[in-house]
N, C-alpha and C positions, 0 to 999 in steps of 0.2 A: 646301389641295389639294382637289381635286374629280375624279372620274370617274364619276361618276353622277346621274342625275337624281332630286331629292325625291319625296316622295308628293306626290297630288294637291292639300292642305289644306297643307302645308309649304314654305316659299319658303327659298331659298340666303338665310345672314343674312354681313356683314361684319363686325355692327357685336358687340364684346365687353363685352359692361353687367356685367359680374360680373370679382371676382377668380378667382371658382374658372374661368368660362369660358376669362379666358386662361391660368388653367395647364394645361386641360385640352387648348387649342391649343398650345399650345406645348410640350408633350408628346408632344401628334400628330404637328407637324410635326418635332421633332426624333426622334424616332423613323422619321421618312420616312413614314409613310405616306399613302397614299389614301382619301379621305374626303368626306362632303358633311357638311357643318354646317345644320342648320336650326333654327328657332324658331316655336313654334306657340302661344304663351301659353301661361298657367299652365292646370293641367288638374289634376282630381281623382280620378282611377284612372288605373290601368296602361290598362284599356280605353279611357281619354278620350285619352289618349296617343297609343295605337295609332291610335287612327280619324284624331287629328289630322295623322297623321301618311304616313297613309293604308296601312299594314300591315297584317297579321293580329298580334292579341297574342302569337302566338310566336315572331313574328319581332323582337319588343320584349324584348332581353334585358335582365334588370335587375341591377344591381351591390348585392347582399345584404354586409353586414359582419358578421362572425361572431366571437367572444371564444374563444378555445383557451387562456387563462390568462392571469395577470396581465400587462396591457402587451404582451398576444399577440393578434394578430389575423389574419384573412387577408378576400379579397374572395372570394366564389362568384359565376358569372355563371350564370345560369338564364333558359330561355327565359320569356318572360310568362305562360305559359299552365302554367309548372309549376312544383312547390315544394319547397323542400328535402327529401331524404331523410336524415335525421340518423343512422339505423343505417347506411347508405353512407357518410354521408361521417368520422362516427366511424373509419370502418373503414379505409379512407382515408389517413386523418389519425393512426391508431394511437393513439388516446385515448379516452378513457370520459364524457369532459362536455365540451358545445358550446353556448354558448347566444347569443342576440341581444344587444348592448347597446344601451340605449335611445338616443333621439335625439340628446342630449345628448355624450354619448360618441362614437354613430357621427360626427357634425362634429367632437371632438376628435381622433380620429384618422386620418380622412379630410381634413378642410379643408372638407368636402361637406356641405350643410342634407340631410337625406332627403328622399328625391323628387328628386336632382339630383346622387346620386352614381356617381361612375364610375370605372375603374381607373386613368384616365393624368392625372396631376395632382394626387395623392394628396400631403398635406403631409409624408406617411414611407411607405416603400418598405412594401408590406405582399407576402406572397404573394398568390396568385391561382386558382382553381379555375373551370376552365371546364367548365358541363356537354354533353359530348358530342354533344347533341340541336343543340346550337347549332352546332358547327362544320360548315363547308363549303358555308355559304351566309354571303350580307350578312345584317345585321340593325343594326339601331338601338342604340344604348347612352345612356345619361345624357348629358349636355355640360358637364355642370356650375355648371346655371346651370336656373332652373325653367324650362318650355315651351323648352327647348333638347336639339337629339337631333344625335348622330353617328350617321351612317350611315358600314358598313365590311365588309372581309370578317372575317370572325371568327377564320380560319387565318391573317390578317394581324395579329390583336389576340394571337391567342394566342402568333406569333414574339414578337414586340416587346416582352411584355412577360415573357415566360418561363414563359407559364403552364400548369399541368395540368389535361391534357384527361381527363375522368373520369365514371364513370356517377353522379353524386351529385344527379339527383331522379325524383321521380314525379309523375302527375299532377293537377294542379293542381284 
C-alpha cells in the first residue's frame, strides 16, 4: 500500500529479499494500513539512515527491545534524535529493573538482526511503547530487513498495533 512519496535518496522497492521483510509486509498489510516501503542499502548509523532516506533523524523512529524479566519483553519506539528515559519508563512500567538484551537475544525474540527491527512482524507478540514526541506526524520505522524503511503515520502504527503512547525519553 502506498500514499506517499519517498525521500529524495529512497526509491518505492517491490522486491522482499529477507524473511523478516515479508513478515513485516504482511503485517502491514494485514493490519490495512498505509505506507511506503523503501530500500536505501545498508547504512551505519541512525544518522546514515536518515539522510538516506532523506528525513531529519527525528523523524527516524527506532524500535529499541527492552527485557522487564525472564522471557519479558516489550518494544519502545523513540524518535532518532532521543533516548530512553529509564526512571520514566520504570515508572511506567511499575518495576524497579529494565535493562537491554544484547543482540543475540534481541533476534531471539524479535525474528529481527539489530539495525532492522520493527514492531509488525515480530516472531511473538510483544507489547509496545510509543514515545509521545513521535505521534501525529509520519515518520519512518525499520522494515525489516537492512537499508529497508516504512514510512507511516504513527497514530496509524500506534491503532494497529495497540500501543502506549507515553512520555518515556529525553534528549538524545
Amino acid at each position: 500500500m502506498s500514499d506517499a512519496t519517498p525521500g529524495p535518496t529512497a526509491a518505492p522497492d517491490t522486491e522482499l529479499r529477507t524473511e523478516g521483510e515479508r513478515r513485516t509486509v504482511a503485517a502491514l498489510d494485514a493490519a490495512g494500513l498505509a505506507y511506503v516501503r523503501t530500500r536505501h542499502g545498508r547504512v551505519g548509523s541512525l544518522a546514515e539512515a536518515a539522510a538516506a532516506r532523506g528525513i531529519d533523524p527525528a523523524d527516524l523512529v527506532k524500535t529499541i527491545v527492552v527485557r522487564r524479566g525472564d522471557d519479558d519483553f516489550l518494544l519502545v519506539l523513540l524518535p532518532g534524535d532521543r533516548t530512553i528515559s529509564w526512571p520514566r519508563l520504570r515508572a511506567l512500567l511499575g518495576v524497579s529493573r529494565l535493562s537491554m538484551p544484547d543482540a543475540v537475544v534481541a533476534q531471539q525474540v524479535t525474528g529481527f538482526e539489530r539495525g532492522t527491527i520493527t514492531p509488525f512482524g515480530t516472531t511473538r507478540t510483544w507489547p509496545v511503547v510509543v514515545d509521545r514526541r513521535a505521534t501525529g506526524r509520519r515518520v519512518s520505522i525499520g522494515g525489516g530487513g537492512h537499508g529497508v524503511g516504512i514510512e507511516l503515520a504513527t497514530d496509524d502504527l500506534v491503532r494497529a498495533l495497540g500501543a502506549t503512547v507515553a512520555d518515556v525519553s529525553e534528549d538524545g
